[in-house]
C-alpha positions in Angstrom: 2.7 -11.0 15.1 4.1 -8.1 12.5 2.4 -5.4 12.8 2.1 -5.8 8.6 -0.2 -9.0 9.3 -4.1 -8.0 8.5 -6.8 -9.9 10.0 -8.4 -11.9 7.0 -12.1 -13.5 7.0 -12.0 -17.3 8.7 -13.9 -18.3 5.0 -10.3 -18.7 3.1 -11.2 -16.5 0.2 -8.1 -14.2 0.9 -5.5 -16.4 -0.4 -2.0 -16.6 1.9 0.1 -15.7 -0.4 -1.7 -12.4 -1.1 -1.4 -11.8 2.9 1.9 -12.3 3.1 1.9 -10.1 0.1 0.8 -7.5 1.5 2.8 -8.0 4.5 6.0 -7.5 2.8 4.5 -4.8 1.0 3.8 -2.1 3.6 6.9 -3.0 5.7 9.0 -1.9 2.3 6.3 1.0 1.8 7.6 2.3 5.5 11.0 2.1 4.3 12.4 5.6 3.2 14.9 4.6 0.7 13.0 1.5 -1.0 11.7 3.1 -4.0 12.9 0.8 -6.7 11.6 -2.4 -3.8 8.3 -0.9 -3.9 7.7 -0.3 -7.5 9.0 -4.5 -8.1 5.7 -5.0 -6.3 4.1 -4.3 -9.5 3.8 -5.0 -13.0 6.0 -2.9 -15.4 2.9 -1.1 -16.6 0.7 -0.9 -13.6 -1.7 1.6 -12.0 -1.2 3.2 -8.6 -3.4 5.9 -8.1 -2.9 7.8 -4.3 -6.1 10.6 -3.7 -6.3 12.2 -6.4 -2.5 11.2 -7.8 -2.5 8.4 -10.6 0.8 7.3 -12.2 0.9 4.3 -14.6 4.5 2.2 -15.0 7.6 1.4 -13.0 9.0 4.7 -13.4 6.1 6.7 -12.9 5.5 5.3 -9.6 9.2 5.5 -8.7 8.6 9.3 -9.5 5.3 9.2 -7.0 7.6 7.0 -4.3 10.2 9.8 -4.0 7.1 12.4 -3.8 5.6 10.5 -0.8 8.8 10.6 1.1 9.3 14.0 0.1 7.8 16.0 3.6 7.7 12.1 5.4 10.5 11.7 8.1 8.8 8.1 9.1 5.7 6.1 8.1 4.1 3.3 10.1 1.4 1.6 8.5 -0.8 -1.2 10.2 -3.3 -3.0 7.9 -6.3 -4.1 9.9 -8.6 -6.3 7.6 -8.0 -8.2 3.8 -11.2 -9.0 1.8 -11.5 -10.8 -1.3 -14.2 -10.6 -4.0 -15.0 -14.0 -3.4 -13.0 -17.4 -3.3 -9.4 -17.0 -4.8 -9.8 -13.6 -6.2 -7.5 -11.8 -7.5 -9.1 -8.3 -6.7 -8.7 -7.2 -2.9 -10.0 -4.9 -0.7 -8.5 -3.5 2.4 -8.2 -0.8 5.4 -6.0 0.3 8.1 -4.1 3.4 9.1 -0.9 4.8 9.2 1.3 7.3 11.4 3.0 9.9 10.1 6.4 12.0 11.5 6.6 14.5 9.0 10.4 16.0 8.4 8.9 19.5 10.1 8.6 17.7 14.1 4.4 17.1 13.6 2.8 13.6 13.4 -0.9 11.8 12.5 -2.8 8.9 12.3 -4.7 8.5 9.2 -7.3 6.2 8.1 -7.1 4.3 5.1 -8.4 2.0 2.4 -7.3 0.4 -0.7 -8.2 -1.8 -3.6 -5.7 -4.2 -5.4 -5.6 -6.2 -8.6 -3.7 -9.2 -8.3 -2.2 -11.0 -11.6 1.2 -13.3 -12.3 4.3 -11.1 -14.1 7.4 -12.7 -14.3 6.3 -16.2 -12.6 5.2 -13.7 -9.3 2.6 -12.4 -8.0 2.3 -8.7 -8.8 0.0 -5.9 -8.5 -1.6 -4.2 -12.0 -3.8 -2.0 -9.9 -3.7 -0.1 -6.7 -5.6 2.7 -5.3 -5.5 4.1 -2.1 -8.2 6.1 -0.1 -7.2 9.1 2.1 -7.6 12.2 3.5 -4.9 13.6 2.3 -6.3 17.0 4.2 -6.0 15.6 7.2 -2.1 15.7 6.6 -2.6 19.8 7.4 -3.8 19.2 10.6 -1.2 17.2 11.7 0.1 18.2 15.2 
């Protein structure tokens, strides 16, 4: 099993091909140079907001990409657990964590949790809305 495959509720309201999704979409997130990739996740105008960071369209959240990478020498995320709001919906909520080797030698582990709005752009599935919780303090006290 990837370790990009999140546990999802037994019920079947997390629909599969919102966990694959997802799978594809942290292994590209971990990928330094996928920038334009990782924006084609979502729709030309959406929403990613990261702490207290919120950019809105492809380009604004190509800008925010490169910014994430910027002290990041690797990142390793491994989503735990997928929840829907109910059957087939198209809003998602989700945790994990991910490691961290920042460029200057230290590492972490953070914890994390997200929320995703799911809609069709293009004939795909594509996200309109992400937002990410994190302690984006606990970067300082990496080791």
């Amino acid at each position: 099993m990837s370790q990009y495959s999140a546990a999802v509720p037994g019920d079947g309201q997390v629909r599969p091909e919102i966990k694959a999704y997802f799978e594809q979409f942290y292994k590209v997130s971990d990928t330094p140079d996928g920038h334009e990739t990782y924006a084609d996740f979502f729709t030309k105008d959406g929403k990613l907001i990261m702490g207290s960071n919120t950019v809105e369209g492809r380009d604004a959240i190509i800008k925010m990409r490169h910014g994430m990478w910027e002290k990041v020498a690797k990142r390793s995320h491994k989503p735990k657990q997928l929840y829907a709001f109910g059957s087939g919906s198209d809003d998602i909520m989700l945790f994990g964590d991910v490691g961290y080797e920042l460029k200057d030698g230290r590492s972490t582990t953070l914890e994390w949790a997200a929320h995703a709005h799911f809609t069709k752009a293009e004939g795909e599935l594509k996200m309109d809305f992400y937002q990410v919780y994190l302690d984006t303090a606990a970067m300082s006290s990496a080791k």
